[in-house]
C-alpha positions in Angstrom: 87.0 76.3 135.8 87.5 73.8 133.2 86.9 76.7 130.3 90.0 78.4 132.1 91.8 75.1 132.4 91.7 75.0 128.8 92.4 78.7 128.0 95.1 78.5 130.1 96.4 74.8 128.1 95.7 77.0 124.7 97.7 80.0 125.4 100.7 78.2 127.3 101.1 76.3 124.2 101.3 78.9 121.7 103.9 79.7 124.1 105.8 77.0 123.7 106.4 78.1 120.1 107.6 81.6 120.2 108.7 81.2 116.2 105.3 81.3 115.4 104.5 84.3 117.8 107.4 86.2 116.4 106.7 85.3 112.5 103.1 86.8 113.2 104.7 90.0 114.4 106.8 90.8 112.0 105.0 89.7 108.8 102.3 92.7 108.9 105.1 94.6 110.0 107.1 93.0 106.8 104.2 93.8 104.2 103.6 97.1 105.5 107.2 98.8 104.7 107.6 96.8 101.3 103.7 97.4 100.3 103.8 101.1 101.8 107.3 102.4 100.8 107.0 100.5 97.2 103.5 101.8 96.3 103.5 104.9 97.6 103.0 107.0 94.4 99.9 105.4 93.6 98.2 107.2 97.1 99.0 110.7 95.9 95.8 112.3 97.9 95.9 115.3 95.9 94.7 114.0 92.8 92.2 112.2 95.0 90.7 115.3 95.9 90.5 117.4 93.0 87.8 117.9 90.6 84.9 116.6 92.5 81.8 116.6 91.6 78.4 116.4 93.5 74.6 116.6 92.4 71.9 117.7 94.3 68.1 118.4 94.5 66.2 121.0 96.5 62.4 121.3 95.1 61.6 124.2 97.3 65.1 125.8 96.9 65.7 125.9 100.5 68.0 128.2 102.6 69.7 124.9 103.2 71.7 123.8 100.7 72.5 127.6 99.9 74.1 127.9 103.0 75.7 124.6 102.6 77.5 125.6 99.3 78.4 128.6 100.6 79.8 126.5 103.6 81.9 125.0 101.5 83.1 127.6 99.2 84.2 130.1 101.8 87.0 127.5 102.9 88.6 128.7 99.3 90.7 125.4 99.5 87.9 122.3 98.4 88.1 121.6 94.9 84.7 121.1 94.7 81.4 121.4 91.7 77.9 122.1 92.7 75.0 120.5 89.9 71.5 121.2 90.9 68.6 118.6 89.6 65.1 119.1 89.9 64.9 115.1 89.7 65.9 112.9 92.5 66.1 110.0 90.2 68.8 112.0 88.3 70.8 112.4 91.1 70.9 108.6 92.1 71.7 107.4 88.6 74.1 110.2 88.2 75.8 108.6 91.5 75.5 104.9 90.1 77.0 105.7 86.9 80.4 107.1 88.7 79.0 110.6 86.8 79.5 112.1 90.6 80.9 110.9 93.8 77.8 111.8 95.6 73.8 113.2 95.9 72.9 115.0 98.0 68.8 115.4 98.7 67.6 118.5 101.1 64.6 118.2 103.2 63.6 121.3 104.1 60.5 120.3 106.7 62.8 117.8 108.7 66.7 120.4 108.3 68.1 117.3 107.3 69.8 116.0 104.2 70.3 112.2 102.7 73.7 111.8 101.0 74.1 108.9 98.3 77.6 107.6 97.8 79.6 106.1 95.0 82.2 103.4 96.6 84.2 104.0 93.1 85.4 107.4 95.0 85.1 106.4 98.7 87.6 108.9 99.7 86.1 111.7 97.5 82.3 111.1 99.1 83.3 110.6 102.7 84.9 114.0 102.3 81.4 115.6 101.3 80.0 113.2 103.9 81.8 115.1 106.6 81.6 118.6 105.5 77.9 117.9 105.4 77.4 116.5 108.6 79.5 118.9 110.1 77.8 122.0 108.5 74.4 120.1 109.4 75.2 120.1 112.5 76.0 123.9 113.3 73.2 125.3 111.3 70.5 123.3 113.4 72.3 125.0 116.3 72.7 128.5 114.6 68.6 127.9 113.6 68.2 126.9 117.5 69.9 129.9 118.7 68.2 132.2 116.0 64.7 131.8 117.8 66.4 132.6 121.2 69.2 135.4 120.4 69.3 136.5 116.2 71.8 138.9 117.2 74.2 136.3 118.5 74.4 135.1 114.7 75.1 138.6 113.5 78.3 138.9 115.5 79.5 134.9 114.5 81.8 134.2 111.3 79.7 132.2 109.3 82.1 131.7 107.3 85.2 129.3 108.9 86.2 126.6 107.4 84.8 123.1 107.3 87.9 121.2 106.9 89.3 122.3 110.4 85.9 119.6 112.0 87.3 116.8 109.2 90.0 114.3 109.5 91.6 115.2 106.4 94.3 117.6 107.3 97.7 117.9 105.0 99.0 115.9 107.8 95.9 113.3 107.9 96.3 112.5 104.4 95.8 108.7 103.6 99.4 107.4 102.4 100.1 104.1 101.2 102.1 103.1 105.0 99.3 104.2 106.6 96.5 102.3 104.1 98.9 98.9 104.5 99.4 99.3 108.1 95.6 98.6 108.1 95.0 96.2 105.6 98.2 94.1 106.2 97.2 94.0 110.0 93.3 92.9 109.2 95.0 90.1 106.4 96.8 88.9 109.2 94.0 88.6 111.3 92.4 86.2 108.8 95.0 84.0 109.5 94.5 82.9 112.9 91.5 80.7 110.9 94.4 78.4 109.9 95.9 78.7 113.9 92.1 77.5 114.9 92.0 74.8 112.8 95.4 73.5 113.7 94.6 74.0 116.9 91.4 71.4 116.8 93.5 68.9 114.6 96.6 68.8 116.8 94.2 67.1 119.6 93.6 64.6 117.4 96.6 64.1 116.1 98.7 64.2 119.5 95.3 62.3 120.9 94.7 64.2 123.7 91.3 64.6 122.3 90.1 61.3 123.4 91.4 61.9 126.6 89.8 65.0 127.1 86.4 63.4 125.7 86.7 60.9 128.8 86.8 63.7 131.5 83.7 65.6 132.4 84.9 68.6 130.3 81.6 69.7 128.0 82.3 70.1 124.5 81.1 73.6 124.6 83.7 74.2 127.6 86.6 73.1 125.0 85.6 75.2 122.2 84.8 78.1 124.6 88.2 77.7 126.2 89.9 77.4 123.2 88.2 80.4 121.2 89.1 83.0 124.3 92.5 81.1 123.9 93.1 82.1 120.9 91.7 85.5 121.4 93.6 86.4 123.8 97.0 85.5 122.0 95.8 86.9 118.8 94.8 90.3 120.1 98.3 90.6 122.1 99.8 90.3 118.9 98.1 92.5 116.7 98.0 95.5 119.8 101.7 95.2 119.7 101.8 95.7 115.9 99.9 98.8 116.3 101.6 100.1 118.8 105.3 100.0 116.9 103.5 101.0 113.6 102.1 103.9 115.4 105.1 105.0 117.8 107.6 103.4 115.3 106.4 103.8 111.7 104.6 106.6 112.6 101.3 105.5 110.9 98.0 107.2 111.9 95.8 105.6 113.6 93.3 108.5 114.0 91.8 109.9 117.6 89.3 107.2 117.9 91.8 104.0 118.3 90.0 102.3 121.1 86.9 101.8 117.9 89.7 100.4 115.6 90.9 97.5 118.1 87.2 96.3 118.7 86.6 96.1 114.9 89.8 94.3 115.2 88.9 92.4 117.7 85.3 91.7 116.4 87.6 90.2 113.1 89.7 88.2 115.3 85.9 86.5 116.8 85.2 85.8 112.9 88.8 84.6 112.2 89.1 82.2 114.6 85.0 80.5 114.6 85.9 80.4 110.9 88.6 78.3 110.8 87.0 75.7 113.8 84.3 75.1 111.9 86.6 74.5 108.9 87.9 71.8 111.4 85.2 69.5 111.2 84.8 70.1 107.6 86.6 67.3 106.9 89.5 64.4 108.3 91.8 65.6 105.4 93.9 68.2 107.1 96.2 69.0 104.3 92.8 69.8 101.7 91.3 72.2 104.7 94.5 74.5 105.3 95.2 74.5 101.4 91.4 75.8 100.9 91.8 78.1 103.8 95.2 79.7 101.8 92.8 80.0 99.1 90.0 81.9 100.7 91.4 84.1 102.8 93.9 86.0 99.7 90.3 86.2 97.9 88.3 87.8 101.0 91.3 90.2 101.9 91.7 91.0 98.1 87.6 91.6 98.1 88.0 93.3 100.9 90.3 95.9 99.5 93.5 94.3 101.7 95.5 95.2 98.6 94.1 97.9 96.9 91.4 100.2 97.8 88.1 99.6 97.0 87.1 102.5 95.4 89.5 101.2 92.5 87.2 98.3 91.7 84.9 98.6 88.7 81.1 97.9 89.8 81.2 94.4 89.7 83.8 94.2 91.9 82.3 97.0 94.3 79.3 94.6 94.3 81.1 91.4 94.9 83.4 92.9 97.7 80.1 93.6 99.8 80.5 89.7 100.2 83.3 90.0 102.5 83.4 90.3 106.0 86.7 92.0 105.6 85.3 94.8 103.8 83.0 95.8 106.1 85.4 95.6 109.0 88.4 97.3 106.8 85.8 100.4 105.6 85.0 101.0 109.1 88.3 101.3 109.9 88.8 103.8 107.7 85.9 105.4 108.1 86.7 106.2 112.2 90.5 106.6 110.9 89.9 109.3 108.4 86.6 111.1 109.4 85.4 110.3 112.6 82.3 108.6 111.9 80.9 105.2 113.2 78.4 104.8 110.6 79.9 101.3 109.1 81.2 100.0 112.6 77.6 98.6 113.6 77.0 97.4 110.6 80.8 95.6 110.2 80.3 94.2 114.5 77.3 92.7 113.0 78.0 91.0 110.4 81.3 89.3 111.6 79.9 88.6 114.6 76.5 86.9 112.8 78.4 85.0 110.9 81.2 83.9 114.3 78.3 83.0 116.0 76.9 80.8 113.4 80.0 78.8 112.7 79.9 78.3 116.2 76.5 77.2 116.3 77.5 74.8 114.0 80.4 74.0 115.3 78.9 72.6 119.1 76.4 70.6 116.8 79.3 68.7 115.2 81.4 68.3 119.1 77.7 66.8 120.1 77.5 64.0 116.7 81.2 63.5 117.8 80.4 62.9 121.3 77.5 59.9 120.5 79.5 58.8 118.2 
């Protein structure tokens, strides 16, 4: 009861403030027409996917990645060069030196391949990445149906196009509204740190914190109640964002949007235990919202908020990997533009690692404060 109590306090004064509520509406909203309209030359997709190359090694000079070049050529529309290597080690340097987007490596025993990726050319590599798990995919069932029924396989066309299984259509195409309506939306996000730390201060400014502190109310109660406060506010705001970029802007937001609000929501977790620990960093409330304007620019520039990633030169690539805004805006992506969920469990758990160690922190700070 008292956690609701003080939910209930949280979200009826954000309430009382619909400026605030408004101004966090319409910023993303703001930075997404001037930062998609203004740089939309620079996301011309079709120089994105031209010209690219791939290297790969089969020792044994398996069926399989015949079939899979073949795969690809018969679409007649993918722009894209075949190197074999009899070295694997080739392959991985030739991906680490930005020589080739990706490496592919065939096992022929197991019918399944490895694919190594360049970040440098993102879009470029999660293109192969698709084609190859979609063609992966259908020969282990053409090789399943083969030992039942070979003759099935005699009557299929072997030969339809991959693109038609990937994301990518002409009218999929990444565009620089549709690239800010993420990234301007996530930046956002990062802001509700600053909200949570105001929200801590105000207490102590308007007091009410030592009135609170002589009720029975448990300091993990208050900062329970006052996370899922701000949660809930939060997440209202940015679903209505979506909504009008989607239905309004006409943005895409892929056919997997129910994965792009939890990473969303998973960001909002880390927002929000990032700025209440930030709260008992320090008295000086003035030095902890001025370092928390410095941050967050840095993590959502790391985080490719205002360029892509793949435009970062390899120390850069390296250093975004330090962001929990990368992870969370790649993922996005990633389920946006191809359908896969292979960076969503790996963005959930590092943004929610590090929420639940601020917060860990955080209740050890409420109990000094509470002997004190």
């Amino acid at each position: 009861m008292n956690i609701f109590n003080i939910l209930k306090k949280e979200i009826l004064h954000t309430v009382k403030y619909p400026k605030t509520m408004v101004l966090m509406l319409l910023l993303p909203i703001v930075m997404m027409l001037i930062l998609g309209y203004g740089l939309s030359g620079s996301f011309d997709t079709s120089k994105v996917f031209k010209d690219i190359k791939v290297i790969y090694s089969d020792e044994e000079n398996s069926q399989l990645s015949a079939e899979l070049i073949k795969f690809v050529k018969a679409s007649g529309k993918l722009d894209i060069s075949f190197v074999r290597t009899s070295k694997e080690q080739e392959g991985i340097d030739g991906v680490k030196d930005t020589k080739y987007s990706s490496y592919i490596k065939f096992e022929k025993d197991s019918g399944t391949i490895e694919i190594y990726k360049n970040e440098r050319y993102a879009d470029q590599a999660n293109l192969v990445e698709a084609i190859a798990g979609s063609f992966i995919q259908r020969y282990n069932a053409a090789y399943q149906i083969a030992k039942v029924n070979p003759q099935i396989l005699e009557k299929s066309d072997t030969g339809s196009s991959p693109v038609e299984v990937v994301s990518l259509g002409d009218k999929k195409k990444r565009r620089a509204l549709d690239f800010y309506a993420v990234t301007m939306l996530t930046m956002i996000i990062m802001y509700t740190s600053v909200s949570s730390l105001w929200s801590i201060k105000s207490e102590r400014t308007r007091k009410t914190a030592d009135r609170i502190a002589c009720t029975p109310v448990k300091g993990y109660e208050i900062l329970i109640g006052k996370i899922i406060g701000l949660f809930s506010v939060t997440f209202f705001q940015f679903i209505v964002v979506v909504l009008f970029s989607k239905y309004v802007l006409k943005t895409y937001w892929g056919s997997h949007i129910w994965a792009v609000l939890v990473l969303m929501a998973v960001e909002t977790i880390f927002a929000i235990s990032f700025g209440v620990v930030f709260a008992y960093g320090t008295k000086d409330e003035g030095f902890l919202v001025n370092l928390l304007n410095l941050i967050i620019p840095f993590m959502v520039l790391l985080g490719g908020g205002f360029v892509p990633t793949d435009n970062f030169g390899s120390i850069m690539s390296a250093l975004s990997n330090l962001s929990p805004l990368k992870w969370i805006n790649q993922a996005i992506f990633q389920v946006i533009y191809t359908g896969s969920f292979s960076y969503m469990q790996s963005a959930i758990l590092i943004n929610l690692s590090l929420a639940g160690a601020f917060i860990i922190i955080t209740s050890f700070a409420l109990r000094k404060e509470a002997v004190k």
